[in-house]
VOKE-192476 format. One record per residue: residue number from 0; residue in one letter; x, y, z of N, C-alpha, C in turn. Coordinates in pm, 1 decimal. Atoms other than C-alpha are relative to their C-alpha. Layout:
N
+------+------+----------+----------+----------+----------+----------+----------+----------+----------+----------+
| resi | resn |     n.px |     n.py |     n.pz |    ca.px |    ca.py |    ca.pz |     c.px |     c.py |     c.pz |
+------+------+----------+----------+----------+----------+----------+----------+----------+----------+----------+
|  NUM |    a |        X |        Y |        Z |        X |        Y |        Z |        X |        Y |        Z |
...
+------+------+----------+----------+----------+----------+----------+----------+----------+----------+----------+
! end
This chain:
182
+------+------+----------+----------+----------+----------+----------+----------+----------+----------+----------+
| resi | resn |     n.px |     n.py |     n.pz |    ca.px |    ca.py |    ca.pz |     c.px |     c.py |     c.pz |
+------+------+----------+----------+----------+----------+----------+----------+----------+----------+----------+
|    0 |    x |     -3.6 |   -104.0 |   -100.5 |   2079.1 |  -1461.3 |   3335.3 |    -67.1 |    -49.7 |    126.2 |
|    1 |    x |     61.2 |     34.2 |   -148.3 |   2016.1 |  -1517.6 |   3723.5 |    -62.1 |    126.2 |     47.5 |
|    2 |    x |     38.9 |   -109.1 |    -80.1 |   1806.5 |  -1289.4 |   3905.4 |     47.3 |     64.3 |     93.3 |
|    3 |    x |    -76.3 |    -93.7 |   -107.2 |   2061.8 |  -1226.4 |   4141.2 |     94.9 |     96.5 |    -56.7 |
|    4 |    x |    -80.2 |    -72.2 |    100.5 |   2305.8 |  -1115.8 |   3867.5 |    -62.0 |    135.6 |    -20.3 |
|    5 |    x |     32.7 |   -143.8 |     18.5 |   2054.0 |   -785.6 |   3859.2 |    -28.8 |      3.7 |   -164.8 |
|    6 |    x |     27.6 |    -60.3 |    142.1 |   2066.7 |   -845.7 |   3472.8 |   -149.3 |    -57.4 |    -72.5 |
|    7 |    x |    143.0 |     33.8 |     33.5 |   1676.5 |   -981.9 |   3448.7 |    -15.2 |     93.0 |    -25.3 |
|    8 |    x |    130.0 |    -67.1 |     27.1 |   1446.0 |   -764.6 |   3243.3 |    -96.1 |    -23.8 |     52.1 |
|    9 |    x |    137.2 |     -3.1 |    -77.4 |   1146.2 |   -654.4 |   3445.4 |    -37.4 |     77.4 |    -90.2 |
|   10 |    x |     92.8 |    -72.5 |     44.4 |    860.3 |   -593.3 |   3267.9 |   -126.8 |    -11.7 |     43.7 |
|   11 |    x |    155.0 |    -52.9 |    -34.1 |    538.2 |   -424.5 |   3332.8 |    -68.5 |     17.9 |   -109.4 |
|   12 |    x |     49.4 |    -33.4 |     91.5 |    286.2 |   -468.3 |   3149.8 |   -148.7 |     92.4 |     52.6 |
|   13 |    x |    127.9 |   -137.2 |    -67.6 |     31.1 |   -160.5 |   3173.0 |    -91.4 |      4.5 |   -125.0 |
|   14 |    x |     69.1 |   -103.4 |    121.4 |   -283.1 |    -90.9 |   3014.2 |     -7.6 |     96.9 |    -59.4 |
|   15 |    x |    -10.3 |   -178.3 |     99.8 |   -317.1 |    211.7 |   2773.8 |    -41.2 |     89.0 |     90.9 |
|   16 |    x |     49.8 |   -113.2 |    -81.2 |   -508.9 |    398.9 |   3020.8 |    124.0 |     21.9 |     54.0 |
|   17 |    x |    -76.2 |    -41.2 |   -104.3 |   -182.7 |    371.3 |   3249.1 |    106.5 |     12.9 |   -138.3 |
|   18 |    x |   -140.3 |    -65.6 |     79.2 |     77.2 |    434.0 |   2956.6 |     -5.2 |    141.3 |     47.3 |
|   19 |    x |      2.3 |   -185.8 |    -34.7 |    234.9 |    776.9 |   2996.1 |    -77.9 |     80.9 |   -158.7 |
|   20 |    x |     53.4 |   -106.5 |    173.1 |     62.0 |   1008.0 |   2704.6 |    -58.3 |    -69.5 |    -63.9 |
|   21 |    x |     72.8 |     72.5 |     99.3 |   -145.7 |    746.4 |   2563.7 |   -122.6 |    -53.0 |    -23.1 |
|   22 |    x |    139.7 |     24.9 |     -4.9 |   -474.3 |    730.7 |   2490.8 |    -51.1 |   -113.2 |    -41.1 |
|   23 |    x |     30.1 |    152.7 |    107.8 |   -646.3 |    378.2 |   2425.3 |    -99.8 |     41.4 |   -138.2 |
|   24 |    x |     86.1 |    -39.1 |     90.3 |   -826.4 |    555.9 |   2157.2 |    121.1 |     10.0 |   -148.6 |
|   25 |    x |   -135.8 |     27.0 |     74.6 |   -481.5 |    566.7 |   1994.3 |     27.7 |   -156.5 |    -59.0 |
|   26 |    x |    -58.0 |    142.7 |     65.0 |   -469.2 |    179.1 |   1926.6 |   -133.6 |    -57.8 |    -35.2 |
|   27 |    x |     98.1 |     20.8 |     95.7 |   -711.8 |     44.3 |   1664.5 |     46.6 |   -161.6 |    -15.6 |
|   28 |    x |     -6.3 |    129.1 |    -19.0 |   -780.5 |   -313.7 |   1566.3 |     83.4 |    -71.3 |   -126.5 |
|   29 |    x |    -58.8 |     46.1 |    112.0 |   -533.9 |   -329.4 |   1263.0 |    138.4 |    -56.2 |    106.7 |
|   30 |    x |   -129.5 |     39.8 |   -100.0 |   -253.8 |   -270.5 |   1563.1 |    -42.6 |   -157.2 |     74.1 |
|   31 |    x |     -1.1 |    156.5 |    -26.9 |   -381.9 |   -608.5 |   1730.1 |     20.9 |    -79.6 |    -94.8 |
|   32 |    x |    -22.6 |    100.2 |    114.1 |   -357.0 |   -794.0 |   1397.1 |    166.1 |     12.0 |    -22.5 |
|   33 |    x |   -152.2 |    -44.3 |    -17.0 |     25.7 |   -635.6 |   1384.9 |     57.8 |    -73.7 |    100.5 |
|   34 |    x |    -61.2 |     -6.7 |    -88.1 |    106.9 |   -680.0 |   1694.4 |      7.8 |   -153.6 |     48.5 |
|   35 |    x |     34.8 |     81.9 |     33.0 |    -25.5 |  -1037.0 |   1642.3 |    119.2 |    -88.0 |    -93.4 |
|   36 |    x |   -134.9 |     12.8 |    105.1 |    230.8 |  -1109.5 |   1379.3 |    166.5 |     59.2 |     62.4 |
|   37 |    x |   -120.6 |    -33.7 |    -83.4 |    503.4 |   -959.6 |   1585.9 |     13.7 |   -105.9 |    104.2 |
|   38 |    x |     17.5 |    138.8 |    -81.8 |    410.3 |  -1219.5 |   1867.1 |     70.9 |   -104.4 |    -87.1 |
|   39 |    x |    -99.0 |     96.7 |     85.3 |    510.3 |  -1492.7 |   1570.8 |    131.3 |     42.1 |     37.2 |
|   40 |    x |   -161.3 |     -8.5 |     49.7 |    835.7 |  -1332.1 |   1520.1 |     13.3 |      0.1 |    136.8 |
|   41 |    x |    -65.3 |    -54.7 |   -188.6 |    897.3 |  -1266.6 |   1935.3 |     16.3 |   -196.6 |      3.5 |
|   42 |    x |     34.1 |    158.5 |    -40.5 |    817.0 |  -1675.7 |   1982.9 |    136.7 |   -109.8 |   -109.4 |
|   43 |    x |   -121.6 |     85.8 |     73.4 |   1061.5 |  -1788.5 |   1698.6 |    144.9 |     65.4 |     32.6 |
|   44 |    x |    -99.1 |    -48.7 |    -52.6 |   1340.1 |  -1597.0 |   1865.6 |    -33.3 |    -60.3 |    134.9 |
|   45 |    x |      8.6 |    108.0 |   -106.3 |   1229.1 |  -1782.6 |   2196.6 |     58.4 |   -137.9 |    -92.5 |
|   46 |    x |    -10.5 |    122.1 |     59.1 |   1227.4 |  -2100.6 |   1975.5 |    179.5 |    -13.2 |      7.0 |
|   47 |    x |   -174.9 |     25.7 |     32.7 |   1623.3 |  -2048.7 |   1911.3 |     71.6 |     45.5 |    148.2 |
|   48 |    x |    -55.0 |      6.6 |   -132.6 |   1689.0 |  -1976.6 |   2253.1 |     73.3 |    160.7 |     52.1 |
|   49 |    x |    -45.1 |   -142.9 |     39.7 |   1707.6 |  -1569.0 |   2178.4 |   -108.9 |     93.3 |    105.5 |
|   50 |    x |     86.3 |    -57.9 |    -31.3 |   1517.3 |  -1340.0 |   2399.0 |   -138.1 |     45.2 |    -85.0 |
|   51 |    x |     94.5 |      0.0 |    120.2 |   1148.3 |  -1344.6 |   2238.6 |    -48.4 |    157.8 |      9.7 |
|   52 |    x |     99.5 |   -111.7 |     41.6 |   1104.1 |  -1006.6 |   2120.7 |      4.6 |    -26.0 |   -155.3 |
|   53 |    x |     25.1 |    -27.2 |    121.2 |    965.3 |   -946.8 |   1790.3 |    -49.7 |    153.9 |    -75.1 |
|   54 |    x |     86.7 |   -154.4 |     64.0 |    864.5 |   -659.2 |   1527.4 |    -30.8 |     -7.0 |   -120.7 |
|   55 |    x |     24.0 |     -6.1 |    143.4 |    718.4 |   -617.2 |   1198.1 |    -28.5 |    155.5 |    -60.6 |
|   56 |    x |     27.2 |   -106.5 |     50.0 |    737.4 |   -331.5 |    958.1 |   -111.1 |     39.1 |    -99.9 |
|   57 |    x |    141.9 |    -39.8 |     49.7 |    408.9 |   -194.7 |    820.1 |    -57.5 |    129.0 |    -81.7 |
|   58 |    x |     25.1 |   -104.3 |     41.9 |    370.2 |    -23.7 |    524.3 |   -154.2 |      9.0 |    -86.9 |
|   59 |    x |     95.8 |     -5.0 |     64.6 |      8.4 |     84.3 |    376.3 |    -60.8 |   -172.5 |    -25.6 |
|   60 |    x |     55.5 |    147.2 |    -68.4 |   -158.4 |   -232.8 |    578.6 |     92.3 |   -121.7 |    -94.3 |
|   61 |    x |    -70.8 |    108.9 |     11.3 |    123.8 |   -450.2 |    451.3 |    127.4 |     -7.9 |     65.2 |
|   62 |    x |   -127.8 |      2.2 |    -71.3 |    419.8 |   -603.2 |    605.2 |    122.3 |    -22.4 |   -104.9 |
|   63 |    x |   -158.9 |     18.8 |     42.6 |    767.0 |   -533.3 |    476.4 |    102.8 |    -23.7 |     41.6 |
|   64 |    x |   -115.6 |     84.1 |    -49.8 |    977.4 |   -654.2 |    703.3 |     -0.9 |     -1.4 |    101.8 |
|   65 |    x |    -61.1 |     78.9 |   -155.1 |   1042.2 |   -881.4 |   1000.7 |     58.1 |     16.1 |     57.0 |
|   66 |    x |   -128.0 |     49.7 |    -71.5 |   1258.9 |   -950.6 |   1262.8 |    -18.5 |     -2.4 |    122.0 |
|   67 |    x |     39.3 |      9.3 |   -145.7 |   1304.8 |  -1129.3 |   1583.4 |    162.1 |     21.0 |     49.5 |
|   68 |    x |   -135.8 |      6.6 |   -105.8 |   1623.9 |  -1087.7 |   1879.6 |     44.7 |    -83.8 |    -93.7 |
|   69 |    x |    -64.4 |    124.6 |     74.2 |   1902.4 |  -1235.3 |   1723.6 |    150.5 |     27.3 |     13.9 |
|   70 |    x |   -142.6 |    -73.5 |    -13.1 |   2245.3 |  -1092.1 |   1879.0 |     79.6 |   -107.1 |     41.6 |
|   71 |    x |    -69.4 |    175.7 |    -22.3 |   2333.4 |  -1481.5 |   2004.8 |     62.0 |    -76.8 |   -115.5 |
|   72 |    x |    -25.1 |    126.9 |    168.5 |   2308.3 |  -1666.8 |   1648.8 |     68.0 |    104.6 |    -51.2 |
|   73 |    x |    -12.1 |    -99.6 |     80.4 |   2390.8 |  -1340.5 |   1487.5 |    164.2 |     53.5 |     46.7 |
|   74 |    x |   -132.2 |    -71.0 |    -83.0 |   2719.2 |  -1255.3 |   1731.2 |      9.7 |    116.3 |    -51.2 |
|   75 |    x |     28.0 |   -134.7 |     -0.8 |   2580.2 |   -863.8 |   1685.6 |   -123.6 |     24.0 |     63.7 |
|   76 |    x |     33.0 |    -97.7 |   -100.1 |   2521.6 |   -651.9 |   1962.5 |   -181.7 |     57.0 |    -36.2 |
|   77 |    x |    137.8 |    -82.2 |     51.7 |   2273.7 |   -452.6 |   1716.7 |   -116.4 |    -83.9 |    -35.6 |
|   78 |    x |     27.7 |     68.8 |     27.9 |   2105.8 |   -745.4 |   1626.9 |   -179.7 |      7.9 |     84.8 |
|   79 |    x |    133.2 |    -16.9 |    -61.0 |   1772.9 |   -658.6 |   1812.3 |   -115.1 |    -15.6 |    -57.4 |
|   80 |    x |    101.0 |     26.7 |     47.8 |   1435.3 |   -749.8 |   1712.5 |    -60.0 |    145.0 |   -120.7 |
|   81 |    x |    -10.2 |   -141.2 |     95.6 |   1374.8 |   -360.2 |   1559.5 |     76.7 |      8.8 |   -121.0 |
|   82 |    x |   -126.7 |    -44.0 |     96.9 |   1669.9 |   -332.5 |   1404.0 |      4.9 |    -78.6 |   -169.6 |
|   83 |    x |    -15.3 |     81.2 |     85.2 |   1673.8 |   -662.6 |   1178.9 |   -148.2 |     17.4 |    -19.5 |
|   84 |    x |     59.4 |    -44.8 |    104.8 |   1330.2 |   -534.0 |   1085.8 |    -49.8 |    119.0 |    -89.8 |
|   85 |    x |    -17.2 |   -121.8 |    123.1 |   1404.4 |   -232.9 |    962.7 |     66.9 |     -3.2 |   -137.1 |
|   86 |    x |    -60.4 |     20.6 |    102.4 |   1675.8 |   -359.5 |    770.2 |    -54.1 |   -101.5 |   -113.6 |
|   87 |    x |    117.1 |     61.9 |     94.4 |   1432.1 |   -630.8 |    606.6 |   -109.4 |     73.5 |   -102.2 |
|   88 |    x |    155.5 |   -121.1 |    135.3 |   1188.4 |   -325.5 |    482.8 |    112.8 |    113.4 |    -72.4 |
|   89 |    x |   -104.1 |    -27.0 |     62.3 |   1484.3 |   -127.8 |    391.1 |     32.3 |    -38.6 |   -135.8 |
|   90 |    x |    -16.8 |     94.5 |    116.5 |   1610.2 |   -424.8 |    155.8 |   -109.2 |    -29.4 |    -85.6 |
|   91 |    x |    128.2 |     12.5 |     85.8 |   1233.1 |   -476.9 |     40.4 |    -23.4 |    118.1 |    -58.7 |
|   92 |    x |     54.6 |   -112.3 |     51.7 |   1159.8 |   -117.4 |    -35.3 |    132.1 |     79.9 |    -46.4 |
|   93 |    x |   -121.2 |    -34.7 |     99.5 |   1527.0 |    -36.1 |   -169.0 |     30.4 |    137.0 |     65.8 |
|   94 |    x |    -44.3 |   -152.6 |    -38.7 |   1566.1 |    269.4 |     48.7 |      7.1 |    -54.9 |    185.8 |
|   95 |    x |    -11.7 |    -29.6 |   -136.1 |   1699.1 |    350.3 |    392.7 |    -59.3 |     86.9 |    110.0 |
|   96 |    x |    127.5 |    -88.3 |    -72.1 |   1456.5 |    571.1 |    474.8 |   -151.3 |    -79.7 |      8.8 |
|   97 |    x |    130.7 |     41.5 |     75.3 |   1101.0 |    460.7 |    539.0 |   -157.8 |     65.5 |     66.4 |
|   98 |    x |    135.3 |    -46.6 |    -21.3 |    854.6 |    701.1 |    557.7 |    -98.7 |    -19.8 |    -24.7 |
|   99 |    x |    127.5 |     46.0 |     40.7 |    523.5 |    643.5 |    571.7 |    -47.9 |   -189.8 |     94.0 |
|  100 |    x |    -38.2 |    112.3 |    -38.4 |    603.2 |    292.8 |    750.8 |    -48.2 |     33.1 |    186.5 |
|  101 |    x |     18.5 |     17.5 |   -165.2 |    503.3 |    183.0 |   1105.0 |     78.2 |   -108.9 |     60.3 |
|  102 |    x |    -67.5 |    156.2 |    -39.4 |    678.8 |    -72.5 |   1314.3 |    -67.3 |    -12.2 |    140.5 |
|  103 |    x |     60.9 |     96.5 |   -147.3 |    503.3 |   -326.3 |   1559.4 |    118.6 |    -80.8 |     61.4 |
|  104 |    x |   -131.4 |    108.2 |    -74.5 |    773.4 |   -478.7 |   1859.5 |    -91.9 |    -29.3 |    108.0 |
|  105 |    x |     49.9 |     22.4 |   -124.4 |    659.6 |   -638.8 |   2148.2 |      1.7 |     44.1 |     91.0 |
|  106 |    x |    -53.1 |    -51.8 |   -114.6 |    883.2 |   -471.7 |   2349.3 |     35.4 |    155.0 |      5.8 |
|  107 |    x |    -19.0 |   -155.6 |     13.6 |    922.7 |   -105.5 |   2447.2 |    144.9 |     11.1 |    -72.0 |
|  108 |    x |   -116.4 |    -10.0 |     43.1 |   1245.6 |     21.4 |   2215.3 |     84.9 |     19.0 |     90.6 |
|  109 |    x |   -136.2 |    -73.9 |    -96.0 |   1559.4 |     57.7 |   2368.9 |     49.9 |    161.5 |    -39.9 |
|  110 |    x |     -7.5 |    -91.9 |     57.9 |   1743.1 |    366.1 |   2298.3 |     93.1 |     -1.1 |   -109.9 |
|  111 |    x |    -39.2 |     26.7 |    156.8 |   1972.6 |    189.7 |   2006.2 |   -143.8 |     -5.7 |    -97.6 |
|  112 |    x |    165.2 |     25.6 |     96.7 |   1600.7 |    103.7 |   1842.8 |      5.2 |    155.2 |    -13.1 |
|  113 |    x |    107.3 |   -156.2 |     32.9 |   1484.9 |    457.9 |   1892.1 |     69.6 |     39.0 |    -85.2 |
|  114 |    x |    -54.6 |    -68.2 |     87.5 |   1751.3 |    603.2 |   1752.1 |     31.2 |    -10.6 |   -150.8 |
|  115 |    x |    -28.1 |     23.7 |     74.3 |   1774.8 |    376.5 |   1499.8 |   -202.1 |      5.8 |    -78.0 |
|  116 |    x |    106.1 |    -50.4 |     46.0 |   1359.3 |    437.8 |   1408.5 |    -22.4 |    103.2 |    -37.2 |
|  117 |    x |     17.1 |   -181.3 |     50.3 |   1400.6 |    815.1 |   1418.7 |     48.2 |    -19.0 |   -155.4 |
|  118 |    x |   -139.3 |    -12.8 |    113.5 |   1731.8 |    772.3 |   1165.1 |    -81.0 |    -36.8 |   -117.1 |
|  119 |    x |     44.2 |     12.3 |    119.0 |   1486.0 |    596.1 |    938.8 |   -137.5 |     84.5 |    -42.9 |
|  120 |    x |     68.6 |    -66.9 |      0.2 |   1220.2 |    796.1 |    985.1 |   -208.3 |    -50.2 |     34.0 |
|  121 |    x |    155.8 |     89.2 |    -17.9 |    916.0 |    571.2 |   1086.2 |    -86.6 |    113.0 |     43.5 |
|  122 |    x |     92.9 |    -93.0 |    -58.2 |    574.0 |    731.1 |   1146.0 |    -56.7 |    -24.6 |    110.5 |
|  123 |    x |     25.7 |     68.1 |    -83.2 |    485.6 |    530.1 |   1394.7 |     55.6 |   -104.1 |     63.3 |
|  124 |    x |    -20.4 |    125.8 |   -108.2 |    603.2 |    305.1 |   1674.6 |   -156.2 |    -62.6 |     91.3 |
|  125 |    x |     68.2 |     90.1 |    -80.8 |    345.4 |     38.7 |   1814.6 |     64.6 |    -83.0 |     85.5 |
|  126 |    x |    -86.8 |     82.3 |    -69.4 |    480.5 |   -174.1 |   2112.4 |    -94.6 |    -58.4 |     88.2 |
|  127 |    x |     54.4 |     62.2 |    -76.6 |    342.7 |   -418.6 |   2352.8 |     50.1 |     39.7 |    159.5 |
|  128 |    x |    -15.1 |      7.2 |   -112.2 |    469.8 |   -431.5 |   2693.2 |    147.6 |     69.3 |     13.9 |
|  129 |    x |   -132.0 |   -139.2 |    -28.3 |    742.3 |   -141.2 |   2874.9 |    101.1 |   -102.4 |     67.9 |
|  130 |    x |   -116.5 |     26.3 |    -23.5 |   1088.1 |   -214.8 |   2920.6 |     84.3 |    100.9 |    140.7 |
|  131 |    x |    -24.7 |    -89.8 |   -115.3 |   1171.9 |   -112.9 |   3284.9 |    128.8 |     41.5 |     41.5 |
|  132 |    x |   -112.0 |      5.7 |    -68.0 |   1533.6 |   -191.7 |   3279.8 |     72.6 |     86.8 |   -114.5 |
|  133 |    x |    -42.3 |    -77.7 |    131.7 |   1599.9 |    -11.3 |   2915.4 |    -69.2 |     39.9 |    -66.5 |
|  134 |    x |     99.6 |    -22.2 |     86.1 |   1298.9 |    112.2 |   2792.3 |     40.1 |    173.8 |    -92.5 |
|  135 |    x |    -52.8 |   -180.0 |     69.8 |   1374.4 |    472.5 |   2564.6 |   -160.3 |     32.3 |    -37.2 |
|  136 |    x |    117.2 |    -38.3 |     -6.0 |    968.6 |    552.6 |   2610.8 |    -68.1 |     39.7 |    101.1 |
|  137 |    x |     73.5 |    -25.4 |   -126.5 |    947.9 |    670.4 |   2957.8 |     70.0 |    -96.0 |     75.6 |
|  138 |    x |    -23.4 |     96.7 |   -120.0 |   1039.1 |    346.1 |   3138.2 |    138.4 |     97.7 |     42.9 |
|  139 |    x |   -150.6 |    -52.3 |    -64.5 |   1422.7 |    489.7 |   3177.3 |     41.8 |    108.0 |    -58.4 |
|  140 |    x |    -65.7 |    -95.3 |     67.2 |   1459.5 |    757.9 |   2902.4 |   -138.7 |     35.0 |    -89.9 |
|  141 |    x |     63.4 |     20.3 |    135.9 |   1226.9 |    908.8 |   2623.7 |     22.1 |     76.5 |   -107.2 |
|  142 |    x |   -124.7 |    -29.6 |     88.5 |   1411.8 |    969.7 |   2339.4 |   -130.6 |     48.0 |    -91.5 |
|  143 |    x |     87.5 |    -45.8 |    106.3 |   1095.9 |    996.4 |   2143.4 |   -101.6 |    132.3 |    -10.7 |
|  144 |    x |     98.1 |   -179.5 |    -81.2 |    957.7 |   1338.7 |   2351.7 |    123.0 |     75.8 |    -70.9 |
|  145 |    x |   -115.9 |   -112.1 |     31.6 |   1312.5 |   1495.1 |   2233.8 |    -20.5 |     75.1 |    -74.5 |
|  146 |    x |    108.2 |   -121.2 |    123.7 |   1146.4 |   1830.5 |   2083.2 |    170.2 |      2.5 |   -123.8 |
|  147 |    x |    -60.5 |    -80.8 |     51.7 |   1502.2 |   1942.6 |   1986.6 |     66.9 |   -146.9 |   -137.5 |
|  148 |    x |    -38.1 |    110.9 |    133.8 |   1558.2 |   1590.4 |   1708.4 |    -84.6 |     54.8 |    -84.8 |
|  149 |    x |     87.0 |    -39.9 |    106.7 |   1464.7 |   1662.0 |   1366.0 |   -130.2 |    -68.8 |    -82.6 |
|  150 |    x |    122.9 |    119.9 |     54.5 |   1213.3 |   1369.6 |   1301.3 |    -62.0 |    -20.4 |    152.0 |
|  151 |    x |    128.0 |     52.4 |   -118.6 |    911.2 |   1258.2 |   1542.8 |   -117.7 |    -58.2 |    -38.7 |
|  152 |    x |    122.7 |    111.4 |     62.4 |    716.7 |    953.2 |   1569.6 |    -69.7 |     -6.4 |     76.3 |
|  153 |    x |    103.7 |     -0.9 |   -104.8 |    412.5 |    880.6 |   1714.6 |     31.1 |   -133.2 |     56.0 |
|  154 |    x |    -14.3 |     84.6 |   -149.0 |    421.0 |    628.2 |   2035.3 |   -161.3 |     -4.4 |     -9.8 |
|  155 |    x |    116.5 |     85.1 |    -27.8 |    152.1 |    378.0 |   2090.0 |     41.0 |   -127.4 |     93.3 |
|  156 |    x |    -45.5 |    141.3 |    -86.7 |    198.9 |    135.8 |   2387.9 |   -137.3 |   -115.3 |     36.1 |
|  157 |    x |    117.4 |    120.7 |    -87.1 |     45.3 |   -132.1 |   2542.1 |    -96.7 |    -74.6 |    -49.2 |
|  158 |    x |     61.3 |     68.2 |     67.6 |   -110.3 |   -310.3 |   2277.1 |     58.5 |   -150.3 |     18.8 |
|  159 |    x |    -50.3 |    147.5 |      4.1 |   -129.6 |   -669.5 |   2352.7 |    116.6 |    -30.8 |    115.1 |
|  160 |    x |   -129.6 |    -36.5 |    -72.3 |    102.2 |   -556.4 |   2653.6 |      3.6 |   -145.6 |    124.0 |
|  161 |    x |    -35.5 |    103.8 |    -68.6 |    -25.5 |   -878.0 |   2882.0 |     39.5 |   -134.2 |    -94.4 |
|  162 |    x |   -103.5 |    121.2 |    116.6 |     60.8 |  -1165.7 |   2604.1 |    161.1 |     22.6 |     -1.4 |
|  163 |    x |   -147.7 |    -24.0 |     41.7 |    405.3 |  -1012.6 |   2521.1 |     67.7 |     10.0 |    120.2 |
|  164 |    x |    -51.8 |      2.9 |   -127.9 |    475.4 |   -963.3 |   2880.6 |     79.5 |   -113.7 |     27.2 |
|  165 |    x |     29.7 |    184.8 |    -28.2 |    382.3 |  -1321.0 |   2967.2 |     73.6 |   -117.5 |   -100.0 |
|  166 |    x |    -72.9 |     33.6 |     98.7 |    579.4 |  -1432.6 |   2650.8 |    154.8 |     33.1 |     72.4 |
|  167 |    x |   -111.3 |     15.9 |   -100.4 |    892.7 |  -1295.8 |   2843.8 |     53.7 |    -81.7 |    133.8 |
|  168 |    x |     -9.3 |     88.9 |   -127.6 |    836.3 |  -1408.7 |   3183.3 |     12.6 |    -99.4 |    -10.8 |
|  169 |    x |    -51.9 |    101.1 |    -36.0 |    803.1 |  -1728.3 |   3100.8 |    131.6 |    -90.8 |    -68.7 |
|  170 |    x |   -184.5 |     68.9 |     80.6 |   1119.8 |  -1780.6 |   2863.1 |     94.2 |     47.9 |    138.5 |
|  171 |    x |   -134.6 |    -74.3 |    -83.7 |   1334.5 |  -1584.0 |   3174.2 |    -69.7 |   -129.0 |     92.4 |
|  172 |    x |      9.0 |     76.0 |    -59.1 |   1123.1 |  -1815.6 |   3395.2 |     41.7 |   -191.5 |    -10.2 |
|  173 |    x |   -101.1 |    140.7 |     41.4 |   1221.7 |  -2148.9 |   3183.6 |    118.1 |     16.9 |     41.7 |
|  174 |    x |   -117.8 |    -30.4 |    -11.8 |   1556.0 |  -1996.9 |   3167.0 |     77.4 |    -17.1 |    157.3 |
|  175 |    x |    -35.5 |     16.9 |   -123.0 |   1619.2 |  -1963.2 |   3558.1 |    -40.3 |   -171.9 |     59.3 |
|  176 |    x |      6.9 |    176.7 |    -42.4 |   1459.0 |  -2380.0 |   3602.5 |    112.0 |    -47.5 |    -73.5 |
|  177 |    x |    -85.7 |    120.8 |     53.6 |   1708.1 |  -2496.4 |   3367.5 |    136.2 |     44.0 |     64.3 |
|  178 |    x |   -171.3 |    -24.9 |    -99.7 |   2023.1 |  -2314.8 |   3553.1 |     10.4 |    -53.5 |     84.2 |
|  179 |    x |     10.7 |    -14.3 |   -173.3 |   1882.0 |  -2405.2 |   3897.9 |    -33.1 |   -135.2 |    -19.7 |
|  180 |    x |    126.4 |    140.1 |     34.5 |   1683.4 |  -2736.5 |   3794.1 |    -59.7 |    -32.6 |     83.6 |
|  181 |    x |    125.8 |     17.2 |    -82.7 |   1398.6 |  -2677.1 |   3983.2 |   -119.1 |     98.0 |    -95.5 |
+------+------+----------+----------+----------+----------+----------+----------+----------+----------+----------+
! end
């Protein structure tokens, strides 16, 4: 992607104080150890040449399932860092539902993620750094305020929001030297 093309992700990364609705009293030091392990998975989806987001699913302080960007290698759309780790804790915990479950991403959900977090019923979303150009948490939409859906998760941003940022920028910033080669 070129920056003139308009299709760069800009992200901001904001402290908790500046999230919308979010108190830093809301993110505890298990979410840095999460969100920590999501970093891995965001960096090995850089590694393959995939936009580095990552997420891990977190049930009763363990992880049940991974997954980084992967809609390139994967040739699916849905293929998003969320998605392929829902379906990892899914397959581990034998159900399509997973209540009781949290999921750590780097990146604010889109609004395929959200919808696809509600559908399973997570109790929690943790995320690192807001998605300005598709975020479904405020940045462009928030799917997760929608009183009138029948499930609702709790929202926690900005954990770890300058790393995961800075983890973007500079894959889009590699990305634009090797088009331009400068």
């Amino acid at each position: 992607m070129h920056p003139e093309d308009g299709m760069e992700i800009e992200i901001l990364a904001l402290s908790l104080e500046e999230e919308i609705g979010i108190s830093p009293a809301l993110s505890t030091q298990s979410d840095t150890f999460f969100m920590r392990e999501a970093l891995y998975q965001a960096q090995a989806a850089g590694c393959l040449g995939e936009v580095p987001v990552g997420a891990v699913v977190v049930r009763e302080g363990v992880i049940v399932g991974r997954g980084f960007n992967a809609p390139i290698g994967e040739q699916d759309p849905s293929a998003h860092a969320e998605i392929v780790a829902l379906r990892d804790a899914a397959r581990t915990l034998g159900n399509y539902r997973l209540p009781g479950c949290q999921l750590f991403v780097t990146l604010e959900p889109c609004a395929m993620c959200a919808g696809a977090i509600l559908h399973a019923r997570i109790a929690r979303v943790v995320y690192g750094a807001r998605d300005l150009k598709s975020g479904a948490h405020g940045s462009i939409v928030d799917l997760f305020a929608e009183t009138r859906l029948n499930h609702h998760t709790e929202i926690v941003g900005g954990v770890l929001a300058d790393a995961c940022a800075r983890l973007l920028s500079n894959f889009f910033a590699e990305r634009r030297k090797k088009s331009t080669g400068f």
